[in-house]
TORPA-4810 file (N, C-alpha, C, O; in nm, 3 decimals):
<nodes>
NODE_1_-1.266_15.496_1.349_-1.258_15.592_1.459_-1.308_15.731_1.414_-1.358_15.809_1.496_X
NODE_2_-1.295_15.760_1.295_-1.324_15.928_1.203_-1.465_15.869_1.210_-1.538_15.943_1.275_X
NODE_3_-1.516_15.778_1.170_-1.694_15.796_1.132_-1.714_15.776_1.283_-1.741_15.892_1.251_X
NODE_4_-1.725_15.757_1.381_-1.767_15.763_1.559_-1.731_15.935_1.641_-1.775_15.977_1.748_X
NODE_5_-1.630_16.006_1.538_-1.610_16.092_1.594_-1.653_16.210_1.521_-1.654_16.330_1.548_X
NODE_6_-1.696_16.125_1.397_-1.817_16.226_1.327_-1.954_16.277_1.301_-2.012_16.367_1.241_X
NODE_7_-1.992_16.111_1.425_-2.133_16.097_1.439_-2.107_16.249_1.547_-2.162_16.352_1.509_X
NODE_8_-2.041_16.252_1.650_-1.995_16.329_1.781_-1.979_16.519_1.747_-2.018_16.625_1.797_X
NODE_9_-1.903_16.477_1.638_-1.952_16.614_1.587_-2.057_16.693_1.523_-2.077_16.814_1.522_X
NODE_10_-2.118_16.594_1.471_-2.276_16.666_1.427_-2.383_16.670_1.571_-2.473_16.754_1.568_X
NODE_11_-2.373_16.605_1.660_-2.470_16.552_1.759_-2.450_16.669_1.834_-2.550_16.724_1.880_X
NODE_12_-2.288_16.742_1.865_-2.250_16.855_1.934_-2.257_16.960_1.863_-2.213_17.062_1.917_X
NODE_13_-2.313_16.975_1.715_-2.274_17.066_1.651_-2.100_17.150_1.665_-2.090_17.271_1.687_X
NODE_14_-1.977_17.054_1.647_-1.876_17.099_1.639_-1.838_17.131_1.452_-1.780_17.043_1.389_X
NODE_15_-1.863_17.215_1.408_-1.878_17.243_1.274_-1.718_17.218_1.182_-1.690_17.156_1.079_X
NODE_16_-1.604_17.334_1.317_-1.519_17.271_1.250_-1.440_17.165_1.253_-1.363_17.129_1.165_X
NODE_17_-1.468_17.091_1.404_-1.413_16.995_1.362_-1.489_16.879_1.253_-1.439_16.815_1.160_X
NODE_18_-1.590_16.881_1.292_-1.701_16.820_1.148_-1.634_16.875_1.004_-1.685_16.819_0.907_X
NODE_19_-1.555_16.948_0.979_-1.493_16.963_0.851_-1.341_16.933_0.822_-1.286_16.911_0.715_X
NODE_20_-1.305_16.936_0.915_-1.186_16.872_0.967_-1.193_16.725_0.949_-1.136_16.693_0.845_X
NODE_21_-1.233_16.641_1.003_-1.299_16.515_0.977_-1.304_16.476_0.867_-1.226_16.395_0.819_X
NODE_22_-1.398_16.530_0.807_-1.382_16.534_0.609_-1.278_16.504_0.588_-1.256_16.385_0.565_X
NODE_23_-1.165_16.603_0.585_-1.069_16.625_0.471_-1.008_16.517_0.518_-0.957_16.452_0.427_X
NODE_24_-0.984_16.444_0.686_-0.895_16.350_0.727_-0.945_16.255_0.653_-0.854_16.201_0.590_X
NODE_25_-1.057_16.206_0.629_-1.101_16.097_0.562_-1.134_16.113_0.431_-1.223_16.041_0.387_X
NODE_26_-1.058_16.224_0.332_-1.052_16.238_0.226_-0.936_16.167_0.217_-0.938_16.062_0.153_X
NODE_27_-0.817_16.213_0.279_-0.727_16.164_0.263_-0.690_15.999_0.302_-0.617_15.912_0.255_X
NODE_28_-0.758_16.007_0.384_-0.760_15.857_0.398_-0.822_15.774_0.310_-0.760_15.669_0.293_X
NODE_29_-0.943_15.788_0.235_-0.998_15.734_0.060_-0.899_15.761_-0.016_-0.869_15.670_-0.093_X
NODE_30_-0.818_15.882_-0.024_-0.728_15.852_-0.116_-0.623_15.740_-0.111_-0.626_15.642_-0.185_X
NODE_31_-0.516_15.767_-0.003_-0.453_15.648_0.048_-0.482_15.508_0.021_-0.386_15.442_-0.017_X
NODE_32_-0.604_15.443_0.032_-0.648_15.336_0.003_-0.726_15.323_-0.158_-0.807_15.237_-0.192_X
NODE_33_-0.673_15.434_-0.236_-0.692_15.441_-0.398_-0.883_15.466_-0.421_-0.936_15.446_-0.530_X
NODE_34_-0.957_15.507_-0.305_-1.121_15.519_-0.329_-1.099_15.663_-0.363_-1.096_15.747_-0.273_X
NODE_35_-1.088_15.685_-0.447_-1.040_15.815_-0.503_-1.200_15.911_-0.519_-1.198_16.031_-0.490_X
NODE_36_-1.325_15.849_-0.565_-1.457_15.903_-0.546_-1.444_15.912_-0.434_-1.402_16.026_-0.418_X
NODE_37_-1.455_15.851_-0.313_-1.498_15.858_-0.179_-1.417_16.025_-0.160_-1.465_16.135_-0.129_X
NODE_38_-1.263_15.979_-0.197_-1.179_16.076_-0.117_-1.245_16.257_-0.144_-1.257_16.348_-0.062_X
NODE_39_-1.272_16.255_-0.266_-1.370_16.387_-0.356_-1.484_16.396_-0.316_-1.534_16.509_-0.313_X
NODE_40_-1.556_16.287_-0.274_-1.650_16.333_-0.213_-1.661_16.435_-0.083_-1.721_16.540_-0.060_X
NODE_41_-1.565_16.340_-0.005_-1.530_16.362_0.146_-1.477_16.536_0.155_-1.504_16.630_0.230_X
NODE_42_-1.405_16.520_0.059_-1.333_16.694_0.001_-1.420_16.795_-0.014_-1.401_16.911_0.022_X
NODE_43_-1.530_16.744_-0.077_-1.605_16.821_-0.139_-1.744_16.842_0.007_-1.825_16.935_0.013_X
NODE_44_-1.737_16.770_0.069_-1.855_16.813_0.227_-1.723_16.851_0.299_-1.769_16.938_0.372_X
NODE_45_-1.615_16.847_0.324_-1.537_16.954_0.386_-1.544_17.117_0.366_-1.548_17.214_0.442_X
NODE_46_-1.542_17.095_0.204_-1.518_17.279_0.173_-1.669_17.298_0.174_-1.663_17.418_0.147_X
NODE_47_-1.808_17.273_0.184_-1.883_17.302_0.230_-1.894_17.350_0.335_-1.925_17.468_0.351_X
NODE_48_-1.868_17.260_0.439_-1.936_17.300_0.570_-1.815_17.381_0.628_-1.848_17.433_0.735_X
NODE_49_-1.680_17.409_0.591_-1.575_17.535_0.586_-1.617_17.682_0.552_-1.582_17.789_0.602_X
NODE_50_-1.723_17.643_0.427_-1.752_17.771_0.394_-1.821_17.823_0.471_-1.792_17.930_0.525_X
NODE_51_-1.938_17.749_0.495_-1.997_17.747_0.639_-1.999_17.852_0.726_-2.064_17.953_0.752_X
NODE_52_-1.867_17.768_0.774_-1.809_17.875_0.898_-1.721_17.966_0.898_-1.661_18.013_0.994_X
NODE_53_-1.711_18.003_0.739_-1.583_18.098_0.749_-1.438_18.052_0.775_-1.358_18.144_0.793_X
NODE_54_-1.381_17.900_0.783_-1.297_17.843_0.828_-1.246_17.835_0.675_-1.278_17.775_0.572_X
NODE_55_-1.148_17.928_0.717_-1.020_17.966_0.575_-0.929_17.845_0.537_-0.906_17.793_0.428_X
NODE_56_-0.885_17.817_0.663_-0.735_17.671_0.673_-0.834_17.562_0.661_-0.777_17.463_0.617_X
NODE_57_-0.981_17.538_0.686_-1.043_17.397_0.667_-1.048_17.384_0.467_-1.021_17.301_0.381_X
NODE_58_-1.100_17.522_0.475_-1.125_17.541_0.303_-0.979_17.484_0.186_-0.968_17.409_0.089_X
NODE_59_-0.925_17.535_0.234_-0.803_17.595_0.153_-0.738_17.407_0.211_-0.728_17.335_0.111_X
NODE_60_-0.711_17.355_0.304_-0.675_17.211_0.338_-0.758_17.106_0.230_-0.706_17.016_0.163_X
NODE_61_-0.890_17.141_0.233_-0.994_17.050_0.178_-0.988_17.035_-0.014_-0.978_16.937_-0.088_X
NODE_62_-0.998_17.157_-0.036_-0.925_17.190_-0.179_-0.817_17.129_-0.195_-0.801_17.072_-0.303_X
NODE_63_-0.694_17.119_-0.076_-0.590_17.083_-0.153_-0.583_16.918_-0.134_-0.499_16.857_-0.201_X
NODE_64_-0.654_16.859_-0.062_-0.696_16.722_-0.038_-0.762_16.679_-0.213_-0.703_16.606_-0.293_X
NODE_65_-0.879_16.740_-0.233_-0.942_16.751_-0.362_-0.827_16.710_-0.483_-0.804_16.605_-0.541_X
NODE_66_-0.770_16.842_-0.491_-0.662_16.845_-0.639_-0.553_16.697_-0.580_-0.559_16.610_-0.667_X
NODE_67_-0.472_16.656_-0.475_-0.393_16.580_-0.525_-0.501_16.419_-0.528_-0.450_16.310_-0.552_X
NODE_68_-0.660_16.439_-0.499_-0.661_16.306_-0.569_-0.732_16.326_-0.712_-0.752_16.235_-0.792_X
NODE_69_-0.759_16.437_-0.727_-0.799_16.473_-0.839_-0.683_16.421_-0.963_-0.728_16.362_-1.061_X
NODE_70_-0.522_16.450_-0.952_-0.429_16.434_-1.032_-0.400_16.296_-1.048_-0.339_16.246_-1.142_X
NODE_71_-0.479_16.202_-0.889_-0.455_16.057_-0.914_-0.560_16.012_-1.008_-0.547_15.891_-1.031_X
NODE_72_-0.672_16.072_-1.077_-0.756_16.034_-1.176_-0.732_16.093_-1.300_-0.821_16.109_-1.384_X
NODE_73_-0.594_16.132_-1.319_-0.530_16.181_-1.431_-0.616_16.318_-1.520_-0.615_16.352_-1.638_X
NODE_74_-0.686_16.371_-1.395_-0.776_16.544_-1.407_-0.720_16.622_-1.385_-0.772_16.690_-1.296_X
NODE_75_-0.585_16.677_-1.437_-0.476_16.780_-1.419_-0.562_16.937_-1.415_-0.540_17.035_-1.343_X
NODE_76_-0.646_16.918_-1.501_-0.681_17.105_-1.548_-0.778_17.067_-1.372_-0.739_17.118_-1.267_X
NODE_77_-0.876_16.992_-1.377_-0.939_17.006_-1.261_-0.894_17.000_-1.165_-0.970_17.050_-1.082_X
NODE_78_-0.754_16.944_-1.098_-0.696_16.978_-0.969_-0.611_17.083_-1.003_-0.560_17.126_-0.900_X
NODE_79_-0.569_17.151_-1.114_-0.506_17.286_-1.139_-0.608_17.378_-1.090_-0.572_17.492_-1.060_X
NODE_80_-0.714_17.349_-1.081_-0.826_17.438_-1.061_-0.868_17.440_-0.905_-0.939_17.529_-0.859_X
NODE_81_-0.828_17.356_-0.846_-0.871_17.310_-0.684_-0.775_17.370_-0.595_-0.795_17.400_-0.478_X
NODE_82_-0.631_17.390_-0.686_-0.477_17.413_-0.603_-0.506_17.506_-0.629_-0.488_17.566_-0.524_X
NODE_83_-0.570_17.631_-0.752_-0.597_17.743_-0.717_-0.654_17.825_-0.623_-0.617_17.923_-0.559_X
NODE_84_-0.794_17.731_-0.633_-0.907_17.765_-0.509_-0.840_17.774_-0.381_-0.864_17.884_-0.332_X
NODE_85_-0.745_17.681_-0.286_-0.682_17.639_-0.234_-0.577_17.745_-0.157_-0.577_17.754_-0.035_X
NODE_86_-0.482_17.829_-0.249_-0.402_17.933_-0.273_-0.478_17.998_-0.261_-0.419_18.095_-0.212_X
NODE_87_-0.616_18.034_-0.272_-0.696_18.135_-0.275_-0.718_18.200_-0.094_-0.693_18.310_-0.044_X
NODE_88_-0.781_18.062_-0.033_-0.798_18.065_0.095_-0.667_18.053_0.153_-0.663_18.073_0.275_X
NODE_89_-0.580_18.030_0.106_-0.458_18.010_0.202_-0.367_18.147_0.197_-0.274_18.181_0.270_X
NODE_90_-0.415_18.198_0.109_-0.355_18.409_0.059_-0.454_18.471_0.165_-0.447_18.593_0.182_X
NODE_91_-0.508_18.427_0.208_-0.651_18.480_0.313_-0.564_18.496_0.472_-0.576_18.582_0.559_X
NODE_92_-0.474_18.376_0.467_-0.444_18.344_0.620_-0.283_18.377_0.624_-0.214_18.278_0.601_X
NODE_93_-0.225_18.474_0.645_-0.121_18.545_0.641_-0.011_18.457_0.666_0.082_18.473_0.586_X
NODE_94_0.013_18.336_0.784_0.117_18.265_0.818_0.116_18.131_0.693_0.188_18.032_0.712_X
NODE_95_0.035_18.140_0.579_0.052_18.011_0.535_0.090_18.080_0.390_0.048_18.034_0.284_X
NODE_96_0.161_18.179_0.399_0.210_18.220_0.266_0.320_18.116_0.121_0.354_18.120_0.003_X
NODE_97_0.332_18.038_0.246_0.440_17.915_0.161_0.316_17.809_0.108_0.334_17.770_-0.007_X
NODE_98_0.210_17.766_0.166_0.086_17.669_0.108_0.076_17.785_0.011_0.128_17.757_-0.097_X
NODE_99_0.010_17.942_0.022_-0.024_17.949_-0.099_0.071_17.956_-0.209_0.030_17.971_-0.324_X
NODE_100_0.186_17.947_-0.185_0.272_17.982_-0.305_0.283_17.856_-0.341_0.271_17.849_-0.463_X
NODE_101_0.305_17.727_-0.281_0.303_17.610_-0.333_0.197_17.550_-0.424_0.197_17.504_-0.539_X
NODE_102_0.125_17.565_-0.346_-0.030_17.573_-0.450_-0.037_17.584_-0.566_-0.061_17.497_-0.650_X
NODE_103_-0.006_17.758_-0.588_-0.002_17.844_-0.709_0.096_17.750_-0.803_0.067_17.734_-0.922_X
NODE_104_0.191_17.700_-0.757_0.331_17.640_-0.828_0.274_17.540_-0.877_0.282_17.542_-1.000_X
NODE_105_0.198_17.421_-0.821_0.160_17.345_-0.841_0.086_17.347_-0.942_0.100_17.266_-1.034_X
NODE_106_-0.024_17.462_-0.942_-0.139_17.497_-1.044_-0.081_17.524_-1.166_-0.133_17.482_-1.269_X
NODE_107_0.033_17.597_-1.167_0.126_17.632_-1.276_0.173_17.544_-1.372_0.157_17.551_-1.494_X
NODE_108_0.235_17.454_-1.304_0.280_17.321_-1.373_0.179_17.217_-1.404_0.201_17.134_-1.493_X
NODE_109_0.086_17.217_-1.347_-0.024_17.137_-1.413_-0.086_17.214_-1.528_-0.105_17.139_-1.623_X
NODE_110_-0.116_17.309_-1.546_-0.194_17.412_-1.678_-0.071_17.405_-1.735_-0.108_17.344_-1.835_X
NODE_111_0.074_17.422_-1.755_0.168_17.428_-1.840_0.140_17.317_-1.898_0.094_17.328_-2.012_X
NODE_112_0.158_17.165_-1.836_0.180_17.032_-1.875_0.041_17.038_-1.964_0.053_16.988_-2.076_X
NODE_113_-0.064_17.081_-1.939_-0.202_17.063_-2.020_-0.195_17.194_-2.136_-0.297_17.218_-2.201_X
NODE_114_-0.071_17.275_-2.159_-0.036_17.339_-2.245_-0.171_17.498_-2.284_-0.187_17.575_-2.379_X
NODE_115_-0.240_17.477_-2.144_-0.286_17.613_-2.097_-0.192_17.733_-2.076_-0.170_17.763_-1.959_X
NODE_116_-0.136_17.803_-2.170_-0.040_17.903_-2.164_-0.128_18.024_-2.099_-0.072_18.092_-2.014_X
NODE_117_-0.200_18.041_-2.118_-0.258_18.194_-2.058_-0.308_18.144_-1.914_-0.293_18.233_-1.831_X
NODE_118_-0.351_18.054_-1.874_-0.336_18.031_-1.740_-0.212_18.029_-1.656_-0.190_18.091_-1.552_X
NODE_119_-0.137_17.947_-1.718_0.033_17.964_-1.694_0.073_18.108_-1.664_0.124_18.133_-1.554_X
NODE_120_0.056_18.190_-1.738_0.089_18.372_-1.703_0.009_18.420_-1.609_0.048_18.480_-1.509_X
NODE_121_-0.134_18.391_-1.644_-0.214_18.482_-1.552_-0.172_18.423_-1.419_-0.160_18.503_-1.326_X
NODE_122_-0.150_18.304_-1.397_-0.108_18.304_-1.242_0.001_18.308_-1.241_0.035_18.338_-1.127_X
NODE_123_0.117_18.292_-1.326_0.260_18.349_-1.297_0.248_18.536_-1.249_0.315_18.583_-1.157_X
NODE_124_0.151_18.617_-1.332_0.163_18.738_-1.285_0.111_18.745_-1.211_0.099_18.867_-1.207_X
NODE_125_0.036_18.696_-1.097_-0.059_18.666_-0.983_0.048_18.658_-0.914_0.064_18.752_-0.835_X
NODE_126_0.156_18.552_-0.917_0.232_18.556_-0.824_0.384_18.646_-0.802_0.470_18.648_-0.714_X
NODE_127_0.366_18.710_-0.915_0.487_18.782_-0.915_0.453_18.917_-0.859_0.536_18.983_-0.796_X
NODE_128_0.335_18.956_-0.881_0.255_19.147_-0.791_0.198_19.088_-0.655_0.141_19.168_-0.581_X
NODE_129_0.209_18.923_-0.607_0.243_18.926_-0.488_0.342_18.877_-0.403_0.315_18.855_-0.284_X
NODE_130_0.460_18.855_-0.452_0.565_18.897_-0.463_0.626_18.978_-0.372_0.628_19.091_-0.419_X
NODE_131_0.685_18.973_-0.249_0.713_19.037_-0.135_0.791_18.976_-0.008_0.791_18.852_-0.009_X
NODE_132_0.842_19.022_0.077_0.949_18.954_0.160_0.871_18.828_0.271_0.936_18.796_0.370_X
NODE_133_0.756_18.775_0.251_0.710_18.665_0.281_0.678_18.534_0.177_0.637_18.420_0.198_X
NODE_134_0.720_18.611_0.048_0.676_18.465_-0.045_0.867_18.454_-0.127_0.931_18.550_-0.171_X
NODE_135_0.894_18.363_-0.123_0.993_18.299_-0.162_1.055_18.359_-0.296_1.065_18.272_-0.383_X
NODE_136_1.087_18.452_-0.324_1.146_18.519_-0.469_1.243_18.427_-0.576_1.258_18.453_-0.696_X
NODE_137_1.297_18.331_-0.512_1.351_18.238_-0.553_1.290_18.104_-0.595_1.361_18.029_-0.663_X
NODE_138_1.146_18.060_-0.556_1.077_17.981_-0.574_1.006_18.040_-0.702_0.995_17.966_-0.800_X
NODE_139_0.956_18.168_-0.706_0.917_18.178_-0.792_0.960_18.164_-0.948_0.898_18.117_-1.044_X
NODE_140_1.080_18.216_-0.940_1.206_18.208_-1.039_1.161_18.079_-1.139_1.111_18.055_-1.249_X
NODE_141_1.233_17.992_-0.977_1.194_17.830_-1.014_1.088_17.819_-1.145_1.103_17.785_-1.262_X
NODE_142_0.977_17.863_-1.068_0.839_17.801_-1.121_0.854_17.874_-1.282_0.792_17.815_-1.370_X
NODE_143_0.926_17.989_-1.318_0.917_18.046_-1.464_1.007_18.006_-1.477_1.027_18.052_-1.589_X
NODE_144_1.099_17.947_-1.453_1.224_17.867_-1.554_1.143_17.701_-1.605_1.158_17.642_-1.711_X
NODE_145_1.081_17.672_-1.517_0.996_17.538_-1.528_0.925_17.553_-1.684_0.947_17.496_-1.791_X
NODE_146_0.840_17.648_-1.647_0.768_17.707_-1.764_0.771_17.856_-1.860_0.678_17.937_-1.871_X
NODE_147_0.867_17.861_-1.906_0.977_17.959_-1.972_0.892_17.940_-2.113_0.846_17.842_-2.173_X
NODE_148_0.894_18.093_-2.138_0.798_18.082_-2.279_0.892_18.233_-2.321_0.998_18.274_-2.272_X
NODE_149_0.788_18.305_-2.453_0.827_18.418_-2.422_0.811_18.504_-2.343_0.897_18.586_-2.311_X
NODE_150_0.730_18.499_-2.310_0.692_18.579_-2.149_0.826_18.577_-2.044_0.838_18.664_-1.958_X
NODE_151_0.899_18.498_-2.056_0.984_18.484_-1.956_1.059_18.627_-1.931_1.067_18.661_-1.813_X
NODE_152_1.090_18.673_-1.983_1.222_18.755_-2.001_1.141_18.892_-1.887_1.199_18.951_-1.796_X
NODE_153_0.993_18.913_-1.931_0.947_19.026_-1.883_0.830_18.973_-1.763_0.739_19.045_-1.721_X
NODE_154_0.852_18.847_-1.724_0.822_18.869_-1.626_0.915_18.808_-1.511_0.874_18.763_-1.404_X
NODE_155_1.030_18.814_-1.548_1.157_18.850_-1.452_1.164_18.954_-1.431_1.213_18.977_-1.320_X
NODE_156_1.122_19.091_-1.523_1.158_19.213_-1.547_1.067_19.271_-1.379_1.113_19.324_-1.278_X
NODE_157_0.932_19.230_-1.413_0.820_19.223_-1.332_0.826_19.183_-1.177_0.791_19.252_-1.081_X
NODE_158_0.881_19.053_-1.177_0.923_19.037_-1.092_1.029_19.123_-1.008_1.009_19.128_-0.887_X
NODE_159_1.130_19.185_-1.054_1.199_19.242_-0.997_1.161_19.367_-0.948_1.233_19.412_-0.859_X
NODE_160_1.057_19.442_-0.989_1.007_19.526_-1.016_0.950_19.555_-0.869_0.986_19.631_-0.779_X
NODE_161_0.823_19.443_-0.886_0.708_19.397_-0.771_0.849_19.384_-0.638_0.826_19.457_-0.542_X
NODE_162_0.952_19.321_-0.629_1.025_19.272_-0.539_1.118_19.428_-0.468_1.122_19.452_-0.347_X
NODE_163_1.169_19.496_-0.554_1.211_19.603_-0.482_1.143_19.730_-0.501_1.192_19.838_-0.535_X
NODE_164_0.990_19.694_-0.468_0.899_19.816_-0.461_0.842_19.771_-0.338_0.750_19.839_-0.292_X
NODE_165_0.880_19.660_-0.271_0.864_19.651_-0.114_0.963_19.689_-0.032_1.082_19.714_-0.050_X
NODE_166_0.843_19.689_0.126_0.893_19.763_0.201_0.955_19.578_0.260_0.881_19.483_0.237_X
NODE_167_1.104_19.555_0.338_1.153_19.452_0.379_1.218_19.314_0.312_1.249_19.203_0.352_X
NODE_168_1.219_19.395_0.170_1.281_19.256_0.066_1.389_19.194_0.129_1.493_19.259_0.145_X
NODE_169_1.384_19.111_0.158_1.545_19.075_0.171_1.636_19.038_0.069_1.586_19.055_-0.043_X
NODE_170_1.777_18.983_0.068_1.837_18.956_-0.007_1.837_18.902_-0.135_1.833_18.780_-0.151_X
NODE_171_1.842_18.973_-0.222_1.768_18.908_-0.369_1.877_18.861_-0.453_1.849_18.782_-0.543_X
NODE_172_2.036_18.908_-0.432_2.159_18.874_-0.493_2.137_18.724_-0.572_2.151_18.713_-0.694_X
NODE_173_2.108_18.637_-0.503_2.089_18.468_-0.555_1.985_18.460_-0.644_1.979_18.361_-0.717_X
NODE_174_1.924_18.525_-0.649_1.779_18.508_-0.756_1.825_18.577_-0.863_1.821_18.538_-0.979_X
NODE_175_1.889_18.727_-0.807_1.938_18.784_-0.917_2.046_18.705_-1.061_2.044_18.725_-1.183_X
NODE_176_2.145_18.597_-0.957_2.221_18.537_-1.037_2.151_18.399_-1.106_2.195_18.325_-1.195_X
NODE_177_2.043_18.393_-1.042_1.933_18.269_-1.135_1.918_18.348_-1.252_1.974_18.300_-1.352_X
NODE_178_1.848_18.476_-1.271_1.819_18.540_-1.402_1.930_18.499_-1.462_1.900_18.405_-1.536_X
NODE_179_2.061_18.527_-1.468_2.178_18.620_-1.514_2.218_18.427_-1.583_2.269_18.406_-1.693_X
NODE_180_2.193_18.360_-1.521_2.204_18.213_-1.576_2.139_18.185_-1.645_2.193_18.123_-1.737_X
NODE_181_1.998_18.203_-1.660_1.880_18.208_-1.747_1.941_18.253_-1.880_1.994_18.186_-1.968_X
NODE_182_1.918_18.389_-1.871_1.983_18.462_-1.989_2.095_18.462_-2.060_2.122_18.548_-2.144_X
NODE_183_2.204_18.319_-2.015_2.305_18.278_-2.073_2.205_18.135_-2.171_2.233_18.131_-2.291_X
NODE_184_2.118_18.049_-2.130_2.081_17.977_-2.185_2.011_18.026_-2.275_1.966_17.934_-2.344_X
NODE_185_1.959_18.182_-2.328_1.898_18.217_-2.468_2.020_18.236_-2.564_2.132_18.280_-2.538_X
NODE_186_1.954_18.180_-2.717_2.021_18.213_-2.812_2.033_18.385_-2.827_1.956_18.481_-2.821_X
NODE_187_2.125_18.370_-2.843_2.208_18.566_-2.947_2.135_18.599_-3.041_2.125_18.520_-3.135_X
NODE_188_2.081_18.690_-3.044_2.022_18.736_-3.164_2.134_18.895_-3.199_2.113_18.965_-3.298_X
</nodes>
């Protein structure tokens, strides 16, 4: 039914849904384990997205990409797609939870591949954006996940970035995530 309604979209020149299309039948190669097909399909989505300037086709198509990318056991390369991904989805103001998921995602895949300076540079990526639409508590999460030395100061950071906005809300619970954290370091 996607390849009849894709002949329909090129014939009408409907561009985005012609990219739209893609990513559905990315995901659908993945599903059925054609994991090339599904990357392919991903990969003429965020084309013809770019195209048109279509932020949510881009940033959808990328993230179609990385999770079959992780089913071919290519962690750094779908760490790299969930970035791209977060990239366009930081573009589109209501999808502030895709990009933070994203970012999380990207995080823990470069940790697990023991990319530490990727691990920070997008932990501090997400901590200076950091504000009463992205989850302050998720983020936490994601540096307790991957707790190095860095940790300590970019809680510091975090807190920093968090009540230097205008509308933070309630940070008390995150606050007592640190305060738990810092019971699990040794005494020096």
């Amino acid at each position: 039914i996607y390849n009849d309604a894709l002949i329909y979209t090129k014939e009408y020149k409907l561009y985005k849904e012609e990219s739209r299309i893609y990513w559905i039948l990315s995901g659908i190669y993945r599903n059925t384990n054609e994991l090339d097909a599904s990357i392919a399909y991903a990969n003429k989505s965020i084309e013809c997205s770019k195209n048109i300037n279509n932020y949510y086709g881009v940033a959808n198509a990328y993230e179609e990409k990385a999770d079959s990318l992780i089913l071919q056991d290519k962690d750094i390369d779908a760490a790299n797609s969930y970035v791209e991904s977060a990239h366009y989805f930081n573009k589109i103001e209501q999808f502030s939870d895709a990009y933070q998921n994203n970012i999380s995602k990207a995080i823990n895949l470069y940790s697990k591949s023991g990319l530490k300076s990727k691990v920070n540079e997008l932990l501090n990526q997400l901590i200076l954006d950091a504000s009463s639409k992205i989850d302050a508590g998720k983020i936490i999460d994601v540096m307790l996940d991957c707790s190095d030395e860095n940790t300590s100061s970019n809680f510091e950071k975090l807190f920093d970035s968090y009540f230097s906005k205008q509308n933070s809300i309630n940070i008390i619970t995150s606050f007592f995530d640190f305060i738990n954290y810092c019971k699990t370091l040794p005494l020096e």
